[in-house]
C-alpha positions as CSV (number, residue, x, y, z in Angstrom):
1,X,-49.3,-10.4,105.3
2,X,-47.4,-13.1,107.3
3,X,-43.8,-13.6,108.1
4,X,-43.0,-15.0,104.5
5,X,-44.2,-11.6,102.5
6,X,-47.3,-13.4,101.1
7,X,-51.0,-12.0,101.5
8,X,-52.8,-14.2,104.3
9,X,-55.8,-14.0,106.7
10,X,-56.5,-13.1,110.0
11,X,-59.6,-14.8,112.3
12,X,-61.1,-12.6,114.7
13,X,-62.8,-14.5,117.1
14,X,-65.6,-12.4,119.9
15,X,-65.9,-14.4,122.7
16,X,-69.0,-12.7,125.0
17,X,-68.8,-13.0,128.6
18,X,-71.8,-15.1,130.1
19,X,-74.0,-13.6,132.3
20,X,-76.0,-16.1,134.1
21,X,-74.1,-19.6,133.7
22,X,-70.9,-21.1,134.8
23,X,-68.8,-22.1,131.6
24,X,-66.7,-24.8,131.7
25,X,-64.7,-27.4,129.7
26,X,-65.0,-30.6,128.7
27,X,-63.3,-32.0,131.9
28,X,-65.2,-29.7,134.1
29,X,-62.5,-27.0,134.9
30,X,-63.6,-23.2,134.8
31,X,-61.2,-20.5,134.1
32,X,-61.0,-16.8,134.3
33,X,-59.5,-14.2,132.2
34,X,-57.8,-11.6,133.9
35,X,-56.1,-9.1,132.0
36,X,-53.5,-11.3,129.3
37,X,-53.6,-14.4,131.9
38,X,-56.0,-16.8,132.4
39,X,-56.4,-18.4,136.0
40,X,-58.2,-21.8,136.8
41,X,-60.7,-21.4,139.3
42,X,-60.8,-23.7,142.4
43,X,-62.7,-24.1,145.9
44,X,-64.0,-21.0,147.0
45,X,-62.9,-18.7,144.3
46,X,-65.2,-20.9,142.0
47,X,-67.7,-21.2,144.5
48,X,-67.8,-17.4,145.1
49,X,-68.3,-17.0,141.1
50,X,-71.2,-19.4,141.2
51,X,-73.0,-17.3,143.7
52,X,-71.9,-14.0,141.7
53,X,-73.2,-15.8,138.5
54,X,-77.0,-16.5,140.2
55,X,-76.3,-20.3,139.9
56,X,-75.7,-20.9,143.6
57,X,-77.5,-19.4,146.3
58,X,-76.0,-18.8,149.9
59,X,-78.7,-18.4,151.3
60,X,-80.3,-21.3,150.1
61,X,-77.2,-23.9,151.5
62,X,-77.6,-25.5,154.9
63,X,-76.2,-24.2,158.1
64,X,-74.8,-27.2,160.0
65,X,-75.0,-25.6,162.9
66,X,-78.0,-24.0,164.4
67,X,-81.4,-25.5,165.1
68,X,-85.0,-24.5,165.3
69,X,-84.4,-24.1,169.3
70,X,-82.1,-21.2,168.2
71,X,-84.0,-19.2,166.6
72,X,-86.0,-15.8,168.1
73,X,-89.4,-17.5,169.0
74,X,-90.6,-13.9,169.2
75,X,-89.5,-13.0,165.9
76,X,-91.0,-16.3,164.2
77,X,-94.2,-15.3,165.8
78,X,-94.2,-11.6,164.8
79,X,-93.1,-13.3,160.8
80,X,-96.0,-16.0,160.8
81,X,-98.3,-13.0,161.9
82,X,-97.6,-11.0,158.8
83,X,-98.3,-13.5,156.5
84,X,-101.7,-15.0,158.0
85,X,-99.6,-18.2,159.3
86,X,-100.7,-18.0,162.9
87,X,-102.4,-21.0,163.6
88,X,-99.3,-23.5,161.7
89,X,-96.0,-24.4,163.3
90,X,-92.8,-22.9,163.3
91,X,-91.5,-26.7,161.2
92,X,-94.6,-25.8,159.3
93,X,-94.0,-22.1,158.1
94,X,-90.1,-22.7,157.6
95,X,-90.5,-25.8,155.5
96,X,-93.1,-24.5,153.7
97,X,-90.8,-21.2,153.0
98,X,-87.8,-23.2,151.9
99,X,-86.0,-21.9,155.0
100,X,-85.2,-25.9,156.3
101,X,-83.8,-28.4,153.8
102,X,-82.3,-32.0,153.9
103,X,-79.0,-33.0,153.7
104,X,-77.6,-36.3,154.5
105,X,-80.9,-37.2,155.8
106,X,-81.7,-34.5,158.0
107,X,-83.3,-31.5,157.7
108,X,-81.3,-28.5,158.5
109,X,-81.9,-24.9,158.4
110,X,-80.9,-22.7,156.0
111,X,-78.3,-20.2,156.2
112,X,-80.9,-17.5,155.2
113,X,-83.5,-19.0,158.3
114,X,-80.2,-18.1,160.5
115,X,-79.5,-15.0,159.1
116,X,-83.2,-14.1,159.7
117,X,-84.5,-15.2,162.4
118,X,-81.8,-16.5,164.9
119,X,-81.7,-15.2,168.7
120,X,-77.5,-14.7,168.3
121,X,-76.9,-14.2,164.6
122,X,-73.6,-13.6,165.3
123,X,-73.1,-16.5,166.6
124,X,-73.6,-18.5,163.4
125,X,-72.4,-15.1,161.1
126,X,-69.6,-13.3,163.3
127,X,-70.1,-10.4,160.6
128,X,-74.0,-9.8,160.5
129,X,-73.4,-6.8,162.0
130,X,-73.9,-3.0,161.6
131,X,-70.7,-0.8,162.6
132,X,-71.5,2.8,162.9
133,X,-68.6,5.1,162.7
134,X,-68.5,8.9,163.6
135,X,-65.3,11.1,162.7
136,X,-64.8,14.8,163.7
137,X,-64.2,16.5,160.8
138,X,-64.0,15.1,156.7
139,X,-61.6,12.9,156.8
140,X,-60.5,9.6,159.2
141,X,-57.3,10.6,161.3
142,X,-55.1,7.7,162.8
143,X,-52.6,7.4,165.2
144,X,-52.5,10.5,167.7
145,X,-54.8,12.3,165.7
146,X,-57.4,9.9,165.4
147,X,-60.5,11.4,165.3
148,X,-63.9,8.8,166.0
149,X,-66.1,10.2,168.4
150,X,-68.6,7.3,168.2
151,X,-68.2,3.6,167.6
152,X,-70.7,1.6,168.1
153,X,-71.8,-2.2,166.7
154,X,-75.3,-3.0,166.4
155,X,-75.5,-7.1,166.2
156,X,-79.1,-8.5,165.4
157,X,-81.0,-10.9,163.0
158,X,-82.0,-9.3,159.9
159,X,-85.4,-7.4,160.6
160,X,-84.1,-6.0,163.8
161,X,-81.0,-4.9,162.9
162,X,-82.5,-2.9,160.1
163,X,-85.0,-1.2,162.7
164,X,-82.7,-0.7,165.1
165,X,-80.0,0.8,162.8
166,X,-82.8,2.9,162.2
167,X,-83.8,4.0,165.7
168,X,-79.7,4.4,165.8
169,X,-79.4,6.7,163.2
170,X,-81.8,8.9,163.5
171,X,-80.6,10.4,166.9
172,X,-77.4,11.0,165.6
173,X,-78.1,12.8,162.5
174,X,-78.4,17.0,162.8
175,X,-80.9,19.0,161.5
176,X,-80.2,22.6,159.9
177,X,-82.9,25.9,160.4
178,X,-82.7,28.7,158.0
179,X,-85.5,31.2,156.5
180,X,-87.1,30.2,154.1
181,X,-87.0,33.4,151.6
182,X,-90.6,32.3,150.1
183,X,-92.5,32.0,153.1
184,X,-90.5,34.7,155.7
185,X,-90.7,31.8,158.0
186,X,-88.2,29.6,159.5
187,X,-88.3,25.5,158.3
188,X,-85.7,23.2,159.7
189,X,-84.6,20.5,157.7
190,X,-83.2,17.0,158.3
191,X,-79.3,16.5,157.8
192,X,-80.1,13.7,154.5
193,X,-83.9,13.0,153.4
194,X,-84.7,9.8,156.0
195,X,-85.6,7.9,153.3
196,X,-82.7,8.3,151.3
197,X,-80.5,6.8,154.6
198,X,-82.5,4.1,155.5
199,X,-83.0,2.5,152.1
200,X,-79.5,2.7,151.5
201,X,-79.0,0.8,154.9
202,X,-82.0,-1.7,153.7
203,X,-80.3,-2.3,150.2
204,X,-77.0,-3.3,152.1
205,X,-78.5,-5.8,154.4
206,X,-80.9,-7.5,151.7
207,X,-78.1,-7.3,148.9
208,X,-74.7,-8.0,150.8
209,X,-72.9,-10.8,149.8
210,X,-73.4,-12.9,153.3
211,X,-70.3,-15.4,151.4
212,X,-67.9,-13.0,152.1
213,X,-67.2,-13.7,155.8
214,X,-64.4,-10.9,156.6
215,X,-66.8,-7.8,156.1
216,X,-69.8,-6.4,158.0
217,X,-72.0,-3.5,156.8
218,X,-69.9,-0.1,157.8
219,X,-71.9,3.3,158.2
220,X,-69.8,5.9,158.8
221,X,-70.1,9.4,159.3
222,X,-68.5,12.5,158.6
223,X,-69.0,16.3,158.9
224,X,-70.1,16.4,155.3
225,X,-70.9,13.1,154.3
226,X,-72.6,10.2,155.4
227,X,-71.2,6.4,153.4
228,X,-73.2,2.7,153.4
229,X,-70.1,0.0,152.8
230,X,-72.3,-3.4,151.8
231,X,-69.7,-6.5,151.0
232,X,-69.8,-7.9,148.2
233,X,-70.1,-6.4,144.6
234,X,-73.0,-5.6,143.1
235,X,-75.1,-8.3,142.0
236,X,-75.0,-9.5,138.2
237,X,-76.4,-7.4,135.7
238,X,-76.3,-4.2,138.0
239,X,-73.5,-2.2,138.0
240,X,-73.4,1.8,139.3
241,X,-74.8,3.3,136.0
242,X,-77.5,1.3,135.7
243,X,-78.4,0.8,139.1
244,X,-81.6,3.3,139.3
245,X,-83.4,0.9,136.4
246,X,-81.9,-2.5,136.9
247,X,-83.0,-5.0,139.6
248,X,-81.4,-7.7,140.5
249,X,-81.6,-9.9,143.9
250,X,-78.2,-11.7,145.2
251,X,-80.4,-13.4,148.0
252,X,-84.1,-13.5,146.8
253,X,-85.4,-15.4,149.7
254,X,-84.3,-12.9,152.5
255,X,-85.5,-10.3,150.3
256,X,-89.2,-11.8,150.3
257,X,-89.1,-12.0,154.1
258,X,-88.0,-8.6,154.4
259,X,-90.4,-7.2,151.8
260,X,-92.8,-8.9,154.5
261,X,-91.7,-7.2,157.1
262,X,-92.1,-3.8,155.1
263,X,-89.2,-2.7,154.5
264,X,-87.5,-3.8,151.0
265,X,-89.8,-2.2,148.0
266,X,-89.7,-5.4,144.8
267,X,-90.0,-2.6,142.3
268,X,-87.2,-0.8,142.6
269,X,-88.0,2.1,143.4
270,X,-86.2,2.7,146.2
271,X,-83.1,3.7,144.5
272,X,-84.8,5.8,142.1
273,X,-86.5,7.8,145.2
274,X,-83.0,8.2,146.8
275,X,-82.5,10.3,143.8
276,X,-85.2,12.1,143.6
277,X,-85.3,12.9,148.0
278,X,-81.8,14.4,147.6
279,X,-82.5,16.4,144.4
280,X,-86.1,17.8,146.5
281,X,-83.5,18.4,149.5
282,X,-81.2,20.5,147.3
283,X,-78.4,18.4,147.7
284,X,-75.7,16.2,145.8
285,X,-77.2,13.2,143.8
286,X,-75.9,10.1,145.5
287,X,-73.0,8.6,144.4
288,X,-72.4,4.4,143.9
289,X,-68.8,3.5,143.7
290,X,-67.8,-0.2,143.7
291,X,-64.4,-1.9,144.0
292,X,-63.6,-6.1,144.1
293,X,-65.0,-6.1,147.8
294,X,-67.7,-3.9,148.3
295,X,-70.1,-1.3,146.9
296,X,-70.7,2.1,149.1
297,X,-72.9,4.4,148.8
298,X,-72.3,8.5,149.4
299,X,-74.8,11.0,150.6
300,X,-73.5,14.6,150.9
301,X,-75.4,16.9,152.7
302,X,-74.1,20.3,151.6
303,X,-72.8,21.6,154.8
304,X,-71.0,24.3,153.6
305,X,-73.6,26.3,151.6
306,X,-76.6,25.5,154.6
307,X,-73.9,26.8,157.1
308,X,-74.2,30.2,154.8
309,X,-77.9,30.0,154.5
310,X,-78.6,29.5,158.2
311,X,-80.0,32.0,160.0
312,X,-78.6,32.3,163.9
313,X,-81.8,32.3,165.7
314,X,-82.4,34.7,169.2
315,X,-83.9,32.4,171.6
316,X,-87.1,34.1,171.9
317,X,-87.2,32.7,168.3
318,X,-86.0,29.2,169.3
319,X,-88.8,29.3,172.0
320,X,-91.5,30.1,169.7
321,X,-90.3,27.5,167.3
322,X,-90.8,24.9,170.4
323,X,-93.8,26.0,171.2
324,X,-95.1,25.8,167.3
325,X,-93.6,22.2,167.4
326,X,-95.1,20.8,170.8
327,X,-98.2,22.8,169.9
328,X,-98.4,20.6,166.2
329,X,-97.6,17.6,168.1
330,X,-101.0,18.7,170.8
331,X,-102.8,19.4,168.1
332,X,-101.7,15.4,166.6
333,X,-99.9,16.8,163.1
334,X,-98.2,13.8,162.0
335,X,-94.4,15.4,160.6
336,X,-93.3,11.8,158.7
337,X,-89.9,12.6,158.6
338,X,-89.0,15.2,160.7
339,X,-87.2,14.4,163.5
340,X,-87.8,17.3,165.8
341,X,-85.4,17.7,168.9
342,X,-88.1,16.9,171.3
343,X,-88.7,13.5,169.6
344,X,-85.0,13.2,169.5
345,X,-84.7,14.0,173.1
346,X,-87.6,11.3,174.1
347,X,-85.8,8.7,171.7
348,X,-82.4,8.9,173.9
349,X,-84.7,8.9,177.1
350,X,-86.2,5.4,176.0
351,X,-83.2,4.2,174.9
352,X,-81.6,5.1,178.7
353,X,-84.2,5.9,181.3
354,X,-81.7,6.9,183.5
355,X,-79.3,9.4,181.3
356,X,-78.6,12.7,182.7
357,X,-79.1,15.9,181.1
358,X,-75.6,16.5,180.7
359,X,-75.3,13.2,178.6
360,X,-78.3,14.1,176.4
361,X,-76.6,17.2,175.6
362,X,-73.6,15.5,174.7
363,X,-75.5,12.2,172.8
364,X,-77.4,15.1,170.7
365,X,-74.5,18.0,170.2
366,X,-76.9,20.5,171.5
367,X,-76.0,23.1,174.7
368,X,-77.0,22.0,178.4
369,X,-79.7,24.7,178.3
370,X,-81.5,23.7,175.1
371,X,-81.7,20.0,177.0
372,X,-83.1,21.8,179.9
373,X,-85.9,24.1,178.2
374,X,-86.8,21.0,176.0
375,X,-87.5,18.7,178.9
376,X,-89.3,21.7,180.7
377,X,-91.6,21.7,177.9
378,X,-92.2,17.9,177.2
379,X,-93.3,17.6,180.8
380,X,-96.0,20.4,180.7
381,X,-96.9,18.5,177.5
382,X,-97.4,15.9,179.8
383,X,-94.9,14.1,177.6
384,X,-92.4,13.3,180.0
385,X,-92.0,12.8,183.8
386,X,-89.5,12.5,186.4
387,X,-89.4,9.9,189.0
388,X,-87.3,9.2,191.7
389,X,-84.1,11.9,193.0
390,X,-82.2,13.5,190.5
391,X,-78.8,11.2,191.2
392,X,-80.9,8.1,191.5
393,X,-84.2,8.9,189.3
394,X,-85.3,7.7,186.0
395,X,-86.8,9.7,182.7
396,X,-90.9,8.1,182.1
397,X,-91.7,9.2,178.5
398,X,-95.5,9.3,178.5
């Protein structure tokens, strides 16, 4: 009924939201409905859409900056190995791979070749970066209670920053040891399945939106918790419920190069399996949250009930459990992981030839004495040796 008391009609339009395309009027302006407003979209807001929407690639633009002479020769070398491209040109193998493109007349790289393959990423991308946080305690403390007891920044292209965030990681996880009531013997667990950490590391650097320029990848840990920060939303049709059955790639091209390399899996898999690693781990499904800027990704590990459920070993029993590990790794049992606090020990040693026992202990949060009886038993392993004085010596890992 309108305004006059006479019967009338009412159209109901439903106006879907696109997907894949960029809609736009007939004078070429886009808008965006927010809420009860409606806001024209200019420069990079629209530009940041098109990249959202699939219809523009940042990866795929050209980097006005670098050149082939800046890129890892090494790296190149290692890439054109892995796919069979030995015997053609560096010029060859990126043009063929879409990683240089002309503009104006010249060919330039491609922000994705930079991102990929360049000696000082961060000279061209001040944010490709890892920063890996440690807080003491559950929560992040400022001021005069702030509580980080580890900062560190790992800055590399692509395919070594994943392997060195990695390497990283793995020494500063914990492991828990309780009895196992099935088998009356001890097992010792990692702190989160090492799959379930690394491809959530491997998802941020492949997925990220590289656009947004103000944000790096942030892993930060916590007593009970461990949380992947990637920038940028999640990529068009994925969103956090449908995220174990929907693949989507924001940058397609450095996902190819890194499913080359070995570590991104095309059939999305890998997000399923962080599922199902935690669940076989008895912990907490992972949880996706997303917000305008970023998408982060939770693992819990349970702290509280394996704190209950460990056992407090005597140290004849911690001996024997040494000598059953170093015996394994005699006898060449392959533990895919299991990081065992020798291998940790040796992985610090490579890292710093020249670290003390003291700072082991301290790298590893394990007592001076544990540091002392490993390292006695790597080197009748014949695992580790000792060269030079003990203020001026180095660690050899054999």
């Amino acid at each position: 009924m309108n305004a006059n008391g006479e019967d009338d009609r009412l159209l109901l339009l439903h106006i879907r939201p696109s997907i894949d395309q960029i809609i736009r009027t007939t004078n070429d302006s886009t808008f965006l409905r927010i809420g009860d407003r409606t806001k024209e979209l200019k420069g990079m807001d629209l530009r940041n859409l098109e990249y959202n929407k699939n219809t523009r690639h940042y990866e795929d633009e050209c980097n006005t900056d670098a050149e082939i002479e800046d890129l890892d020769e090494n790296l190149i070398a290692e890439y054109k190995h892995r796919i069979g491209a030995d015997d053609l040109s560096t010029h060859q193998v990126l043009k063929a791979r879409g990683f240089i493109r002309r503009i104006h007349g010249e060919e330039k790289l491609t922000n994705a070749a930079v991102l990929l393959f360049a000696s000082t990423v961060t000279q061209f991308f001040s944010n490709c970066r890892i920063r890996f946080i440690r807080y003491d305690g559950t929560s992040a403390e400022v001021g005069t209670r702030m509580n980080i007891i580890k900062d560190v920044n790992i800055e590399e292209p692509l395919p070594r920053l994943i392997e060195k965030a990695k390497q990283f990681l793995s020494i500063q996880l914990r492991e828990f040891t309780a009895l196992d009531p099935k088998t009356g013997q001890f097992k010792t667990q990692p702190e989160y399945p090492e799959f379930a950490w690394l491809e959530g590391i491997v998802n941020a650097v492949t997925h990220r939106e590289y656009a947004l320029s103000g944000n790096y990848i942030r892993v930060t840990m916590y007593d009970d918790r461990l949380e992947i920060l990637s920038p940028g939303k999640l990529p068009n049709l994925v969103t956090v419920d449908n995220i174990q059955e929907t693949r989507f790639s924001r940058n397609p091209q450095i996902a190819r190069v890194l499913t080359e390399f070995g570590f991104v899996r095309e059939l999305n898999e890998g997000v399923k399996r962080i599922y199902s690693d935690m669940k076989e781990q008895n912990l907490e499904s992972p949880i996706y949250t997303e917000t305008e800027q970023a998408v982060t990704l939770i693992l819990k590990n349970n702290i509280e009930q394996r704190n209950k459920m460990t056992t407090k070993l005597t140290l004849d029993q911690r001996l024997d459990q040494a000598d059953q590990g170093l015996d394994q790794a005699d006898q060449g049992t392959d533990q895919v992981g299991l990081e065992t606090t020798e291998n940790r020990i040796l992985a610090v040693i490579k890292n710093n030839p020249q670290i003390t026992q003291v700072q082991i202990a301290e790298e590893l949060n394990i007592s001076k004495s544990q540091v002392k009886y490993y390292i006695g038993k790597l080197s009748k392993a014949h695992r580790l040796a000792r060269e030079g004085t003990s203020q001026k010596g180095k660690w050899i890992v054999l």
